[in-house]
Steps between C-alpha positions, in 0.01 A plus 500: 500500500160642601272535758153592461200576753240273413242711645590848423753424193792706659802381407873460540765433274934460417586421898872519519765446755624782648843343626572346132247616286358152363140475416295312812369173434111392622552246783294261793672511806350204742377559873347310791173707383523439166681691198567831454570663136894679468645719230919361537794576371642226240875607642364390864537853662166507670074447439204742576154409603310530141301797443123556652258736395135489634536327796653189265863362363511624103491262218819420319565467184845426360 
């Protein structure tokens, strides 16, 4: 998995777990304002907010 700025091209890559050291997964997570983009574990251990760069939530590519 990848994430890439699409304004500046910046990029992230190979997100692990630090608890069990599985690759994150690209995720939506829904709200009452919407839907927000998560990196999760696959072993259920937790989620981050995705990436931003430039003011905006990176691009990803799996």
């Amino acid at each position: 998995m990848e994430y890439k700025c699409h304004k500046c091209g910046m990029g992230v890559k190979n997100l692990t777990c630090s608890k069990c050291n599985s690759p994150l997964v690209n995720d939506v997570v829904k709200t009452n304002d919407g839907m927000v983009q998560v990196a999760k574990c696959p072993n259920r251990c937790g989620q981050i907010k995705s990436p931003t760069c430039c003011g905006h939530d990176m691009v990803c590519s799996d």
